[in-house]
C-alpha positions as CSV (number, residue, x, y, z in Angstrom):
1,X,-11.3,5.6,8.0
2,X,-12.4,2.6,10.0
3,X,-14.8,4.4,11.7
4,X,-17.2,4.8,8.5
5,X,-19.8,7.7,8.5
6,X,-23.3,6.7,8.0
7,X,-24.3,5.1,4.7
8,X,-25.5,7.0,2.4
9,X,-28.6,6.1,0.5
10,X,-26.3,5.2,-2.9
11,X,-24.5,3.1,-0.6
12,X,-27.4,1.6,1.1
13,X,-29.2,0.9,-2.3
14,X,-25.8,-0.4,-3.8
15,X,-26.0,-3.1,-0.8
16,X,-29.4,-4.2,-1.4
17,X,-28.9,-4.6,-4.9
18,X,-25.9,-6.8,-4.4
19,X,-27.8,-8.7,-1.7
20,X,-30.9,-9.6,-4.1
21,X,-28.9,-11.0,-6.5
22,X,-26.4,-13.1,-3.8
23,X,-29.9,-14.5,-2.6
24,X,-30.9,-15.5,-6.0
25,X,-27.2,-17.3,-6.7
26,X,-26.8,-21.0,-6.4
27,X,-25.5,-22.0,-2.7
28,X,-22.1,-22.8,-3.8
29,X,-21.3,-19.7,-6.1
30,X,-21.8,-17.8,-2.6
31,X,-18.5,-19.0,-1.8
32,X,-16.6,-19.0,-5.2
33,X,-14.7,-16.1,-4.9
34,X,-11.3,-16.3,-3.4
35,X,-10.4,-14.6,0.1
36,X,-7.5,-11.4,-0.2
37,X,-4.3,-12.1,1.9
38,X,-4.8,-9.7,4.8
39,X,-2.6,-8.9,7.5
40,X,-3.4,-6.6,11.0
41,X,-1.9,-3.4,12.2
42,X,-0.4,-4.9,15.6
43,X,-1.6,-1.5,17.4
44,X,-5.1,-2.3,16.8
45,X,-5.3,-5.3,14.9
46,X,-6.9,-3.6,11.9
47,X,-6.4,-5.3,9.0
48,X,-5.6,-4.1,5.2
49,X,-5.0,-6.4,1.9
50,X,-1.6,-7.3,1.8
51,X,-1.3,-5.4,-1.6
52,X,-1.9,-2.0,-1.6
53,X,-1.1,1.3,-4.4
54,X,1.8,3.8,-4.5
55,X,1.6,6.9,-6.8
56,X,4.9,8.1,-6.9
57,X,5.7,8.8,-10.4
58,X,2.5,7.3,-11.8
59,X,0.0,9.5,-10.7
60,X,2.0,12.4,-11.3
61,X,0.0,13.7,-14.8
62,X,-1.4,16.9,-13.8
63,X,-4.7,18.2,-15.5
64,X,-4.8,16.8,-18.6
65,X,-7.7,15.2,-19.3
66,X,-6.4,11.8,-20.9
67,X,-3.8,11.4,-18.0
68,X,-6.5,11.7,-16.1
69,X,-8.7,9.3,-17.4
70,X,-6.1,6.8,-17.3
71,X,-5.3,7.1,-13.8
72,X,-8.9,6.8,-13.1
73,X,-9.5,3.1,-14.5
74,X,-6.1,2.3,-13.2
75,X,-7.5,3.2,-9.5
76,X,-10.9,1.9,-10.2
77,X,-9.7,-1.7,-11.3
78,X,-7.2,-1.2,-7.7
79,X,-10.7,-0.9,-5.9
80,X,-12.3,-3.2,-7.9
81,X,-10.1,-6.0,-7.0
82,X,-10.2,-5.9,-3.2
83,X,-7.0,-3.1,-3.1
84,X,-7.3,-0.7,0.2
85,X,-4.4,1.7,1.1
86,X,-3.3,3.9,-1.4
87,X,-0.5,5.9,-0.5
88,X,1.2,9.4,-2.0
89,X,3.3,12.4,-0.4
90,X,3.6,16.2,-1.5
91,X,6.9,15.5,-3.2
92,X,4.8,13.8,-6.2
93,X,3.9,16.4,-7.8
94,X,0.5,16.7,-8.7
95,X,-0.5,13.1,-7.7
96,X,-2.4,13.9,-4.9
97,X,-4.8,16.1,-6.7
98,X,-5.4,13.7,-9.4
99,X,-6.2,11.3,-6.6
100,X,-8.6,13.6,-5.1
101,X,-10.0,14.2,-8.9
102,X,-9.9,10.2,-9.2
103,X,-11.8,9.6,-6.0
104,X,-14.8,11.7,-6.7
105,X,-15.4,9.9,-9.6
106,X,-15.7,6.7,-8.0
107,X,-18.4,4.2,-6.5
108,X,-16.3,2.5,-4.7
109,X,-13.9,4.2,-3.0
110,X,-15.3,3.5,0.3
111,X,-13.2,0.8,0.9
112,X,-10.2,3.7,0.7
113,X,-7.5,3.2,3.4
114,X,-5.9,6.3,3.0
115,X,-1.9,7.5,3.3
116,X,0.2,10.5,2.7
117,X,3.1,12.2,4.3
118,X,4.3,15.5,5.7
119,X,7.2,16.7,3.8
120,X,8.8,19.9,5.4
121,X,10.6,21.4,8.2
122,X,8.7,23.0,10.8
123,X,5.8,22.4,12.9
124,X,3.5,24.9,11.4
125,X,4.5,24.1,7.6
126,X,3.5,20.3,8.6
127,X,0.2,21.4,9.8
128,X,-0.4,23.9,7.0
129,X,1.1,20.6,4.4
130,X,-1.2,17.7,5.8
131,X,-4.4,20.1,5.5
132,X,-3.4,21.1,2.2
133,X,-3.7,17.2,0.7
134,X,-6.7,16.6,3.3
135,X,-8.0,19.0,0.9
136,X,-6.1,17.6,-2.3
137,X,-7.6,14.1,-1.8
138,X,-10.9,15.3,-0.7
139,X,-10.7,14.1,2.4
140,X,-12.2,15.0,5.7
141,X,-8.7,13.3,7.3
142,X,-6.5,10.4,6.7
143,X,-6.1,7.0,7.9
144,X,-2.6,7.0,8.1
145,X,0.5,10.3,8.0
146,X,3.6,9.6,7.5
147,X,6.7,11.5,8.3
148,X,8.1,11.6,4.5
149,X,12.1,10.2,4.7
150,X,12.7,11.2,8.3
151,X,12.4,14.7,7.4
152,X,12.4,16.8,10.8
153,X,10.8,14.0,12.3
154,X,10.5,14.7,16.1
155,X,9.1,17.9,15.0
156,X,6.0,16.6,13.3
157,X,5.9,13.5,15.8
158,X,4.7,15.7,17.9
159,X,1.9,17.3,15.7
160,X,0.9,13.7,15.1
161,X,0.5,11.8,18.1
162,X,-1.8,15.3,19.0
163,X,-3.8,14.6,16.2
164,X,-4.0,10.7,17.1
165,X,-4.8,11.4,20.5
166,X,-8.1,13.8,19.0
167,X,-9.4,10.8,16.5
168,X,-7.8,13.1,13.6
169,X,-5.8,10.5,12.6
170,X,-5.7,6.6,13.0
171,X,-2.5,5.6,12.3
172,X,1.2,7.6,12.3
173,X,4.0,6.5,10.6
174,X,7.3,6.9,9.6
175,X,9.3,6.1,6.2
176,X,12.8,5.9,4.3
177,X,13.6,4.7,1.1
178,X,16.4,3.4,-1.3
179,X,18.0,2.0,1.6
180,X,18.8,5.1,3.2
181,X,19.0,6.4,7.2
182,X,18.8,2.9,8.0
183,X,20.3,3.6,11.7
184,X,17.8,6.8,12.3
185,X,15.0,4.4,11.3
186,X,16.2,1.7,13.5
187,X,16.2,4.1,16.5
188,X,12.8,5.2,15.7
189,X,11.2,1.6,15.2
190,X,13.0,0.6,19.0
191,X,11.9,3.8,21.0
192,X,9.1,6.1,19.6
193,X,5.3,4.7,19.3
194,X,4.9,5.0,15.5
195,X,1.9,2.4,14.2
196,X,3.5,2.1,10.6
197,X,7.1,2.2,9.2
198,X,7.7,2.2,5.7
199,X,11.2,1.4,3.9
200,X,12.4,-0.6,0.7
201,X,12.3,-4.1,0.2
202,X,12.6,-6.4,-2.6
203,X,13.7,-9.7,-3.9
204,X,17.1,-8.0,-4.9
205,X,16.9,-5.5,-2.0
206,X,17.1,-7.5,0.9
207,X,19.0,-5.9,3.7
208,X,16.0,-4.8,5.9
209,X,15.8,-8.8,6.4
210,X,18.6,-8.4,8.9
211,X,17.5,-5.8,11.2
212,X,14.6,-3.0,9.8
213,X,11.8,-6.6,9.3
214,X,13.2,-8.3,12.3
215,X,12.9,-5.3,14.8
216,X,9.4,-3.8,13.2
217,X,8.0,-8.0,14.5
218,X,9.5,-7.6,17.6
219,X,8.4,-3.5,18.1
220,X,4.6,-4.3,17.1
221,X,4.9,-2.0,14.0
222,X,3.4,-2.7,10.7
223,X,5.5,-2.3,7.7
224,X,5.0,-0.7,4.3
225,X,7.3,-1.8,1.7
226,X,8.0,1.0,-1.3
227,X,10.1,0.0,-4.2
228,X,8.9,-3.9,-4.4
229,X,9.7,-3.7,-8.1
230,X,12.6,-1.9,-8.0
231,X,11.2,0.6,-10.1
232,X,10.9,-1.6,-12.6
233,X,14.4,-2.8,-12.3
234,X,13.3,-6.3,-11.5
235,X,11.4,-6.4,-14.7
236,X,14.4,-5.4,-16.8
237,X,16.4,-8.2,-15.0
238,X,14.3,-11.0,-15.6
239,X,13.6,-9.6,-19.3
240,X,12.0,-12.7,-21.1
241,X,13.1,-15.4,-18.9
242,X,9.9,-17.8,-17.7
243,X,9.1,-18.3,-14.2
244,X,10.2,-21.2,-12.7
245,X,7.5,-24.2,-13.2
246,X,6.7,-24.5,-9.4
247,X,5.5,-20.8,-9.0
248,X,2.4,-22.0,-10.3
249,X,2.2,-23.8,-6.5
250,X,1.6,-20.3,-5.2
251,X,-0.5,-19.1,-7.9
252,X,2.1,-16.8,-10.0
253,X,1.0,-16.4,-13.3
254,X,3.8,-13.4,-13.8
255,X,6.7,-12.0,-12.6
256,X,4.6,-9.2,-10.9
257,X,3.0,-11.8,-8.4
258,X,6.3,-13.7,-8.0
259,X,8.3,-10.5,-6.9
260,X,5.1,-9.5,-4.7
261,X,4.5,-12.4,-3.2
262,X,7.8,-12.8,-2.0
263,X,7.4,-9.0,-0.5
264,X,3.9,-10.2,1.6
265,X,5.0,-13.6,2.6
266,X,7.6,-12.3,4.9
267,X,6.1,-12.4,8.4
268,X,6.8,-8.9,9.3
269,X,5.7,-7.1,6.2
270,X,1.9,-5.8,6.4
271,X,1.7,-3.9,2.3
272,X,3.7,-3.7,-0.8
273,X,2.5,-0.6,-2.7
274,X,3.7,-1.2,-6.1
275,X,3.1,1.9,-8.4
276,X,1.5,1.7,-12.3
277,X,-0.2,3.8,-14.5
278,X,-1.8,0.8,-16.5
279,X,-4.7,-1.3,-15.7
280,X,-3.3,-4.1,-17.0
281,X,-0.4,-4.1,-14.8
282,X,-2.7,-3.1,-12.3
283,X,-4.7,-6.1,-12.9
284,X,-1.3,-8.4,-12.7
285,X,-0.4,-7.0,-9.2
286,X,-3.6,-7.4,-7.5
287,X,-3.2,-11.1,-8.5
288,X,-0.6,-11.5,-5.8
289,X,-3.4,-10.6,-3.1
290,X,-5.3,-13.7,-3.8
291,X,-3.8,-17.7,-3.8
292,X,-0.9,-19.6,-1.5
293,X,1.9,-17.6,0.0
294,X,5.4,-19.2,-0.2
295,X,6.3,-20.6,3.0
296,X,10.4,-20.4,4.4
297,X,11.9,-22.9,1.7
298,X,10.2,-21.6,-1.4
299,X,10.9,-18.0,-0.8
300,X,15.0,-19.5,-0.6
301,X,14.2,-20.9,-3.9
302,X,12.5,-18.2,-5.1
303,X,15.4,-16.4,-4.3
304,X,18.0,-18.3,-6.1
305,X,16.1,-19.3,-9.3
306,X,16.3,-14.8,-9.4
307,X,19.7,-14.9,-8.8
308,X,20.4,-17.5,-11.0
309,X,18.6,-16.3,-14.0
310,X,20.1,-12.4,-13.2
């Protein structure tokens, strides 16, 4: 949450450790690293890095032990290079409890912005759903809940701005996929006080451009954007082609960065939570938090050297 609890002693040595050996650097190396793209909440203006972590599929591995492991360095190297918000729903199976199992194995998962979703009809099944992953995740509450694909939305709306209004929660949101209840999602965006909205969008997927992006500015509502690969359709697509030579102006050094970059750099988008299970892709999509965002005329090219490869 953004209103941290007080430091532990770990924490507190952890911070004096890293300040004796910032005092002993050179001046300059102070200032080497690079700053994350972050954008604000408009509700509050809190901000998050611009790249954040789904789970949906990936983190889906249940109790083995190796699955485990792997989903562990995955999340560690997401921490490790300046990643925030990680989101996941009840509909993914067991990836919330290997989040949970994941987090309390970690250092530095104080920088955790956290995000799930209620998934059921009924008021009391949402209650009894969102305390079940607060217990998943091994959390005390969440950052952000989300009402998973619209489902029996005014319902838990209700349940959520109560639990906003008594500090249980910081942010509410709402969320749709794959392109779907487009026109629901546009009436909830223009008249109800969600924080966060959360839809698909995508260098091949581009039709909340015209309205969803658009009306989220206009509304104050930050945006999540799920699918920003495609599920790995974009991949397939490009195959072996090489990126264009001016990506390399923006700091893309693979396709992961080029798609994700184009997600950020639009104006109304707040996250991209790409999903992995590999640290090594892992490693490629945090690269697109850090470096030059394309401005207006190199996301239209960015577009068309896509289309024309595709």
């Amino acid at each position: 949450m953004s209103t941290h609890p007080a430091i532990s002693r770990r924490h507190w040595l952890k911070g004096a450790t890293a300040l004796s050996v910032l005092a002993a650097l050179e001046p300059q190396a102070l200032f080497a690293a690079p700053d994350p793209v972050m954008k604000s909440v408009p509700a509050d203006r809190y901000c998050i890095p611009a790249v954040g972590m789904g789970t949906w599929i990936t983190f889906d591995v249940g109790r083995g032990t190796a699955g485990r492991a792997q989903r562990l360095a995955v999340l560690k190297r997401f921490f490790d290079r300046g990643g925030h918000l990680v989101d996941s729903s009840p509909m993914y199976g067991s990836a919330q409890e290997v989040l949970g199992y994941c987090l309390d194995r970690l250092d530095n998962d104080q920088n955790l912005y956290s995000a799930t979703k209620v998934w059921t009809p009924g008021r009391q099944l949402g209650i009894h759903q969102m305390n079940a992953s607060a217990e998943l995740w091994g959390l005390p509450q969440f950052d952000l809940m989300q009402i998973h694909n619209m489902v029996n939305w005014k319902v838990h709306l209700e349940t959520l701005l109560e639990w906003k209004s008594q500090r249980r929660l910081q942010h509410i949101g709402i969320t749709t996929s794959h392109g779907r209840r487009h026109a629901e999602m546009r009436r909830a965006i223009e008249n109800q006080p969600f924080d966060f909205v959360q839809f698909t969008y995508n260098i091949a997927d581009r039709e909340a451009e015209h309205e969803l992006l658009p009306l989220a500015q206009e509304h104050g509502k930050a945006v999540i954007i799920n699918r920003p690969f495609q599920t790995g359709g974009l991949f397939r697509r490009v195959g072996t082609q090489p990126l264009p030579p001016w990506a390399a102006e923006i700091g893309c050094e693979n396709w992961a960065q080029y798609f994700l970059k184009f997600v950020i750099s639009h104006p109304a988008v707040t996250c991209a939570i790409p999903a992995t299970s590999r640290v090594d892709h892992m490693e490629e999509n945090m690269g697109a938090l850090y470096g030059p965002l394309p401005d207006t005329a190199m996301r239209t090219e960015m577009i068309r050297y896509f289309e024309r490869i595709t």
